[in-house]
Residue frames relative to the residue before (quaternion, step in Angstrom):
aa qw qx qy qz dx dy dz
X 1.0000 0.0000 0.0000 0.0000 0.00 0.00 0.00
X 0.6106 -0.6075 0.4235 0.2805 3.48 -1.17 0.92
X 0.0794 -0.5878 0.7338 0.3313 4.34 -0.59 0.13
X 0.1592 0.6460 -0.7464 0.0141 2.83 -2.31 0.78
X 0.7406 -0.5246 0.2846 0.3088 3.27 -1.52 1.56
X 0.1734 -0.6616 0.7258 0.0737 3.24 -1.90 0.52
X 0.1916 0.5884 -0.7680 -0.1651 3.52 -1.63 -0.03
X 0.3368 -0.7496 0.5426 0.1739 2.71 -1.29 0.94
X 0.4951 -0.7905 0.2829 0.2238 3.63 -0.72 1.40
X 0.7235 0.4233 -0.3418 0.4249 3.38 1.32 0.41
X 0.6524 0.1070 -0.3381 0.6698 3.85 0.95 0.23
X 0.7666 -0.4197 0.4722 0.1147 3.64 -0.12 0.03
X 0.3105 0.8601 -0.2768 0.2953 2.89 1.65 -0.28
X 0.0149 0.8368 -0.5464 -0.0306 3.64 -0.45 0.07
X 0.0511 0.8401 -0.4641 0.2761 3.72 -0.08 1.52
X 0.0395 -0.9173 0.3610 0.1630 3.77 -1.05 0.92
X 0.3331 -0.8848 0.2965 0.1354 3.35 -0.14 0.59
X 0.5666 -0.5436 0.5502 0.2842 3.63 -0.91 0.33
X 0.5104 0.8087 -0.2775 0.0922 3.71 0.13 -0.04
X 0.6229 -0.4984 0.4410 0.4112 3.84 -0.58 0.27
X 0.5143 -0.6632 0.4632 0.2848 3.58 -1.14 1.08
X 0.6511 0.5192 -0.3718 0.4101 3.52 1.24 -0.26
X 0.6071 0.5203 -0.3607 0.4803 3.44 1.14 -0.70
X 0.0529 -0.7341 0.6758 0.0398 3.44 -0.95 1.60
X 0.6979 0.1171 -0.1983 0.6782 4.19 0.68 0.43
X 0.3434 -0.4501 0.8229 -0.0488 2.40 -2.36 1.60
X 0.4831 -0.4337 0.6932 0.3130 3.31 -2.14 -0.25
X 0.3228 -0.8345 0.3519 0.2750 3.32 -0.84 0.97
X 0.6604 -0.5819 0.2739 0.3876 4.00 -0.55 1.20
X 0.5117 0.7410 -0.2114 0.3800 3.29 1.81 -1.02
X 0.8787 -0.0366 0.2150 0.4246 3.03 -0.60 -2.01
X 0.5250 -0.7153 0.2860 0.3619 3.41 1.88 0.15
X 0.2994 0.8001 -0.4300 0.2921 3.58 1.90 -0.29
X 0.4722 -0.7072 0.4308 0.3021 4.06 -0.53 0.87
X 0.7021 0.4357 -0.0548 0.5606 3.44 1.49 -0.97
X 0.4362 0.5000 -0.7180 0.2102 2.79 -1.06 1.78
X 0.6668 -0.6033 0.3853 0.2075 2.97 -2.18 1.16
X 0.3231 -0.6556 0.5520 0.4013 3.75 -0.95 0.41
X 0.0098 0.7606 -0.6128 -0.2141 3.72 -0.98 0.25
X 0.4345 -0.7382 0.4823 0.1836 2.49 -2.09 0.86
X 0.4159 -0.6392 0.6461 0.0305 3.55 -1.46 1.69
X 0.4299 -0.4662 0.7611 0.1362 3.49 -1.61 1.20
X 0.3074 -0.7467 0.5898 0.0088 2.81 -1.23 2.03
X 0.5627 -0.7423 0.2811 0.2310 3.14 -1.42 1.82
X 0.5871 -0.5877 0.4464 0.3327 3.44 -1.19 0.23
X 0.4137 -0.7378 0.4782 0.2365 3.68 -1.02 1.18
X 0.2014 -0.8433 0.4842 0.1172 3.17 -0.98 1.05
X 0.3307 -0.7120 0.6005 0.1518 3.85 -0.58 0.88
X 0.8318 0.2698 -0.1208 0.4698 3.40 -1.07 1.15
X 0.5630 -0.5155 0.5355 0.3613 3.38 -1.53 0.22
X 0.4785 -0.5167 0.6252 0.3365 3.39 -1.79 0.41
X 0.4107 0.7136 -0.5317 0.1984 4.06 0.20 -0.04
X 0.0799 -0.7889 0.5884 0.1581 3.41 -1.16 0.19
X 0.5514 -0.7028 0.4191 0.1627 2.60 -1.00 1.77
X 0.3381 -0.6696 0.5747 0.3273 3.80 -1.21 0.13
X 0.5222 -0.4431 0.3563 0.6356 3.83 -1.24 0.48
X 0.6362 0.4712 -0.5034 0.3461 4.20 -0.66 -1.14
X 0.8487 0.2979 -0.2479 0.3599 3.10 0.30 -0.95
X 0.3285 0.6854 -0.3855 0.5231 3.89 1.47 0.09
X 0.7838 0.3530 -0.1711 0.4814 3.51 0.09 -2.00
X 0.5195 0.5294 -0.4022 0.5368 3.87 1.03 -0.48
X 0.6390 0.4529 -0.3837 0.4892 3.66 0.21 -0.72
X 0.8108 0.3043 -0.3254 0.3796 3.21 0.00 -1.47
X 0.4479 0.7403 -0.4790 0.1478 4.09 0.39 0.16
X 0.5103 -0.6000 0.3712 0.4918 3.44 0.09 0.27
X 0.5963 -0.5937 0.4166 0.3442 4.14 -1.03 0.47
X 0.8440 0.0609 0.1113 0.5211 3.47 1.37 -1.79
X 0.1751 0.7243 -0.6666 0.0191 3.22 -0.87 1.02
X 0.8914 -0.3000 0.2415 0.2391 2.61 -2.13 -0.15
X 0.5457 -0.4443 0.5229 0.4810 4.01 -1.01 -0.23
X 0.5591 0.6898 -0.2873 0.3592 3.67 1.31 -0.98
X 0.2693 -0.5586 0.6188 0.4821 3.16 1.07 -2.14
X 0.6693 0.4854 -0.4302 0.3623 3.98 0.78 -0.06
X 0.1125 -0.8571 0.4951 0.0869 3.15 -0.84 -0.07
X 0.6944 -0.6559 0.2934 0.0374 2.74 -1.34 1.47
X 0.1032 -0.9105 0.3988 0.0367 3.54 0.26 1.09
C-alpha cells in the first residue's frame, strides 16, 4: 500500500500513513482528533543508480571501453 500525508485539522499536526487509496482520513497520531485531511504531494522523481561519487581515476576507468583488441584498438 502507498504512505500518504495527513494534517490533522485540529492541532495542526502533520503525520504519514500506510493506507488504502480510498481512505481520505485517519485519527490524528497526535491529539487523537477523528478528522484529518489526506494531502496531496508531487510524486518523487525515480532515481537510477547509486548516489556515490565517483573519483576522476575511477571515472576515466569507467569510461574505458570493456573490449579491445590484442593491438589496444578496438572494434566498433
Amino acid at each position: 500500500m502507498p504512505r500518504y500525508d495527513f494534517r490533522c485539522t485540529a492541532c495542526n499536526h502533520l503525520f504519514e500513513a500506510i493506507s488504502p487509496a480510498t481512505l481520505t482520513s485517519l485519527p490524528c497520531v497526535a491529539c487523537q482528533c477523528p478528522f484529518s485531511v489526506r494531502l496531496v504531494s508531487a510524486p518523487c522523481s525515480p532515481r537510477m543508480g547509486s548516489t556515490r561519487h565517483y573519483t576522476e581515476e575511477e571515472m576515466k576507468r569507467i569510461k574505458e571501453p570493456v573490449w579491445s583488441n590484442q593491438d589496444g584498438s578496438i572494434d566498433v
